[in-house]
MIGU-450484 format. One record per residue (C-alpha): residue number from 1; residue in one letter; x, y, z. Coordinates in steps of 0.5 Angstrom, whole numbers, padded with zeros to 4 digits. Layout:
<pts>
    k  r      X      Y      Z
  NUM  A      X      Y      Z
...
</pts>
This chain:
<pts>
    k  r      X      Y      Z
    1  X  -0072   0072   0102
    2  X  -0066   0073   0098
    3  X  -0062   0067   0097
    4  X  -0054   0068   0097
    5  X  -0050   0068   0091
    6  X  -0046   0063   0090
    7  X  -0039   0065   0090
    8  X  -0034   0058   0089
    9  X  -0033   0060   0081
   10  X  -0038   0055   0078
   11  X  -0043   0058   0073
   12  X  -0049   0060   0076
   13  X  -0055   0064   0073
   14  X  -0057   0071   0075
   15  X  -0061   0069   0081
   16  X  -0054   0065   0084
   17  X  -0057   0058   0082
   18  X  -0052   0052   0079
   19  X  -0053   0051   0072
   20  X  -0050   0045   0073
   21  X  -0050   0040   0080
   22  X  -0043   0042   0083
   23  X  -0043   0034   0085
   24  X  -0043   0034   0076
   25  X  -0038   0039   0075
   26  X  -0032   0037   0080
   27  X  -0033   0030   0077
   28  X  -0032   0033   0070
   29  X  -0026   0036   0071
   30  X  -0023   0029   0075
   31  X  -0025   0025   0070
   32  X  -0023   0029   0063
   33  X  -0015   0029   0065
   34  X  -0016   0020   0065
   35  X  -0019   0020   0059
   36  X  -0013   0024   0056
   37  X  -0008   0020   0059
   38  X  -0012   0014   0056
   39  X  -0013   0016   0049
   40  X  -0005   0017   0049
   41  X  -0003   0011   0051
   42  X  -0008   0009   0046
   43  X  -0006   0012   0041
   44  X   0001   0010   0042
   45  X   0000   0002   0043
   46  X  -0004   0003   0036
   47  X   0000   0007   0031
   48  X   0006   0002   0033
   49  X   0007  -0004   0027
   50  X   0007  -0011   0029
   51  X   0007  -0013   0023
   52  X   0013  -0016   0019
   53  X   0014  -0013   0013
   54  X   0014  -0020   0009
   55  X   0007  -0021   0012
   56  X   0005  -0013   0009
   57  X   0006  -0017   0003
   58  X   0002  -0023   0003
   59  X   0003  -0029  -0003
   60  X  -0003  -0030  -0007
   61  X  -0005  -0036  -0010
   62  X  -0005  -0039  -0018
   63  X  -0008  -0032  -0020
   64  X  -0006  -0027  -0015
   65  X   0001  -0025  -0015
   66  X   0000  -0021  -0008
   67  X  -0006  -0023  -0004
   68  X  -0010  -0016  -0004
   69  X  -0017  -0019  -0001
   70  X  -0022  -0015  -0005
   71  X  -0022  -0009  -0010
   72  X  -0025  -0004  -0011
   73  X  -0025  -0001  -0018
   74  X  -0028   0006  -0022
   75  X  -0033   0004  -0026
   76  X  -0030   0008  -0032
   77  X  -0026   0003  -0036
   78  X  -0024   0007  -0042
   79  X  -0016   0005  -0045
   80  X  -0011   0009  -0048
   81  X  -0005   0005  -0050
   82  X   0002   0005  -0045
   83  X   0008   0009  -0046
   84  X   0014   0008  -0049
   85  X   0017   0001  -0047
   86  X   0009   0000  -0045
   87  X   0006   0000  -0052
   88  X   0003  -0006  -0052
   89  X   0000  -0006  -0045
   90  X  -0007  -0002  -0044
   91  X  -0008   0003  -0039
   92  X  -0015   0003  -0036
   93  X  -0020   0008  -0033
   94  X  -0022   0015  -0033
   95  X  -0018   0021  -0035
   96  X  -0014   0022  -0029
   97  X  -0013   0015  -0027
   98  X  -0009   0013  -0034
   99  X  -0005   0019  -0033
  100  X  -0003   0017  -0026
  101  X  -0002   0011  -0030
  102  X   0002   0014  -0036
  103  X   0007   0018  -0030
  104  X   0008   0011  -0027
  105  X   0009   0007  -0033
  106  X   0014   0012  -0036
  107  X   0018   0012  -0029
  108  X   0019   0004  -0030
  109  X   0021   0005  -0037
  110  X   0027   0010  -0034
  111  X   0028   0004  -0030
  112  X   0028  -0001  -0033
  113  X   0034   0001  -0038
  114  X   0039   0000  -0032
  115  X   0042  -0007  -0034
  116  X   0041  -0008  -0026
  117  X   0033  -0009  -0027
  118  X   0034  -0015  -0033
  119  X   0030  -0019  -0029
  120  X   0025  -0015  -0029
  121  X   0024  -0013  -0036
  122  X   0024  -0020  -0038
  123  X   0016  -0020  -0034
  124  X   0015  -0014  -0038
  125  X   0015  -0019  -0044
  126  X   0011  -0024  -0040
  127  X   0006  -0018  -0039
  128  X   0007  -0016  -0046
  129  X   0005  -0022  -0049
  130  X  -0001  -0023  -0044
  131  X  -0004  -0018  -0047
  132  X  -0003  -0013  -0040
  133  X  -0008  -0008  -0037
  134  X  -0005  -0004  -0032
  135  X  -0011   0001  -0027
  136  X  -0011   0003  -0020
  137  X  -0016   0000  -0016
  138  X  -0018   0001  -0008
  139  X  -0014  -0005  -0004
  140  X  -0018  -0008   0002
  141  X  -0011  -0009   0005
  142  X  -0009  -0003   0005
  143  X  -0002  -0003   0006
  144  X  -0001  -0007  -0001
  145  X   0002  -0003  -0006
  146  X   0000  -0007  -0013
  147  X  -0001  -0014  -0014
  148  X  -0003  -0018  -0021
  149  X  -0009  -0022  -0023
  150  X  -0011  -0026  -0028
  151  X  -0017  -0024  -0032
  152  X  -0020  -0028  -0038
  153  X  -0013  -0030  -0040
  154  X  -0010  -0023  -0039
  155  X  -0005  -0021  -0034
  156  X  -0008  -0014  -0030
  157  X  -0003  -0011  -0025
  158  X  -0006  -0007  -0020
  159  X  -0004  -0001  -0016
  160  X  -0006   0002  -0009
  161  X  -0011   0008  -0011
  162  X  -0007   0012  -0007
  163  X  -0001   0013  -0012
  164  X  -0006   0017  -0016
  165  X  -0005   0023  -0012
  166  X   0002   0022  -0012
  167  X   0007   0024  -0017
  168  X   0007   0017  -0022
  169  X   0015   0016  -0020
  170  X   0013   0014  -0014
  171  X   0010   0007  -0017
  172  X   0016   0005  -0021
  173  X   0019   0001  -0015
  174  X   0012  -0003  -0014
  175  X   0012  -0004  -0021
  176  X   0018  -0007  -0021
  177  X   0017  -0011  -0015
  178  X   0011  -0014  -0020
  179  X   0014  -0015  -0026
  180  X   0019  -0019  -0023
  181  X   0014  -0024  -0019
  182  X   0013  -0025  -0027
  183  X   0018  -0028  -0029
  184  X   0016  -0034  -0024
  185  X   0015  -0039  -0030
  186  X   0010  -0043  -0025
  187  X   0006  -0037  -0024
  188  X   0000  -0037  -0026
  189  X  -0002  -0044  -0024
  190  X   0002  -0044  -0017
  191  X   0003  -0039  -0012
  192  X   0009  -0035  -0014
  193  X   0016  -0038  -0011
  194  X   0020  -0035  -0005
  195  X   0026  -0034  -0009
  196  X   0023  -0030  -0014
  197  X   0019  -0026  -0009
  198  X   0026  -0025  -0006
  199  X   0030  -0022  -0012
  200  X   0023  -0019  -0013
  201  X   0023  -0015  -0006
  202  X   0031  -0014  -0008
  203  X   0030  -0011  -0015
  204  X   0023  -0006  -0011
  205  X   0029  -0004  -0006
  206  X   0034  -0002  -0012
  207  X   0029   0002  -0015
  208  X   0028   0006  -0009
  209  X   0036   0007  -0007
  210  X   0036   0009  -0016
  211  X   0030   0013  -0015
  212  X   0032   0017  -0009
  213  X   0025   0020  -0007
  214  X   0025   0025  -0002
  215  X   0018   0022   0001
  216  X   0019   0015  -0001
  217  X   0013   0010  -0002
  218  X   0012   0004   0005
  219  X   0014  -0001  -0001
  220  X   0021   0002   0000
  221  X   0022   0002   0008
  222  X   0018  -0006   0008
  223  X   0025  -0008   0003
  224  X   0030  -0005   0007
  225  X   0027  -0008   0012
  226  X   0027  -0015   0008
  227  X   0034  -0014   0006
  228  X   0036  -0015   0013
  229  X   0033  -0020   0014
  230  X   0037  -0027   0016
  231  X   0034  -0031   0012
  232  X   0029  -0027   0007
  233  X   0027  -0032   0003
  234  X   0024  -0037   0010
  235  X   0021  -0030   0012
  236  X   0017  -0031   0005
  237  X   0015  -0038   0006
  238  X   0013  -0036   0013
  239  X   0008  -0031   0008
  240  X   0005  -0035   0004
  241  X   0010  -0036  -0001
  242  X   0011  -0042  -0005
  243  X   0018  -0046  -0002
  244  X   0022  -0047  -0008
  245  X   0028  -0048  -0005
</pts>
């Protein structure tokens, strides 16, 4: 004997039978519109950012300017020598990487001929001198824009490897940043001092305001939001940095 078809608008085979249980499906439909509304508000309580900006640029130590945890560094290592005011400095890494390099290095220099970045122009013979490397390398904080280390006795400054998809001008504030945090005369040896990581985070936003990019680097809104702070140089003792007041 024939069975009735099913008429309640849920698949069913040819002869009229469930392709699924209607129990199941009917429970599909009030569960899919919760999980929606619990991936939203997900979504948007994890995309908020809770952390300061004095904290997105944690202090290092006697070797490391700017705590970046671990790096991960392209195996190719060949050199070319920096640009213009850079020339004694060696640029690190395959084809690609050193021409990132090179855009970025150039755009300091520009920079580093506006009598405002002086201080930083003084890291820049810090650098020099110790016969200073510059490459891209993979931050295991990724929210770190550059950092400086010491390696066999030789300054490396390293930058996020994000940088090496962007136009190299983009880089210019944060090598700012770095060469200023240079000019610590206890660095390497001690953490670098929260005063001069103040002018440092300064000099980085006045090379964003002279820049001017249209899609500006993370680096320039964590020193806006640094330049308003109270007391900048206590926000950076409470990241780590060295109290030299």
């Amino acid at each position: 004997m024939n069975q009735p078809l099913r008429t309640d608008g849920l698949p069913t085979l040819a002869n009229g039978e469930p392709v699924l249980h209607r129990w199941f499906v009917l429970v599909m439909f009030a569960v899919i519109p919760v999980t929606l509304a619990v991936a939203v508000v997900a979504l948007f309580l994890t995309g908020r950012d809770t952390v300061d900006a004095a904290d997105r640029r944690p202090a290092g130590d006697g070797t490391v300017t700017v705590f970046r945890g671990d790096a991960q560094i392209a195996e190719t290592l060949d050199v070319s020598v920096g640009p213009d005011c850079m020339q004694a400095i060696r640029l690190i890494g395959d084809d690609g990487s050193r021409a990132s390099a090179r855009a970025a290095a150039q755009a300091t220099c520009r920079l580093l001929d506006d009598p405002q970045f002086a201080r930083a122009r003084q890291g820049l013979a810090v650098w020099s001198r110790a016969n200073g490397q510059l490459r891209f390398a993979t931050f295991e904080l990724s929210g770190v824009e550059s950092s400086a280390r010491i390696e066999n006795d030789r300054i490396v400054l390293e930058l996020n490897a994000k940088f090496q998809f962007i136009a190299g001008v983009h880089a210019a504030p944060a090598l700012i940043h770095q060469l200023t945090l240079l000019t610590d005369a206890a660095w390497p040896g001690a953490t670098v001092g929260a005063s001069t990581a103040s002018v440092a985070a300064l000099a980085e936003a006045d090379a964003c305001a002279v820049l001017a990019l249209e899609a500006p680097p993370r680096g320039c809104a964590d020193v806006d939001e640094l330049r308003g702070e109270t007391d900048l140089i206590a926000a950076l003792i409470g990241a780590g940095y060295r109290d030299d007041r």
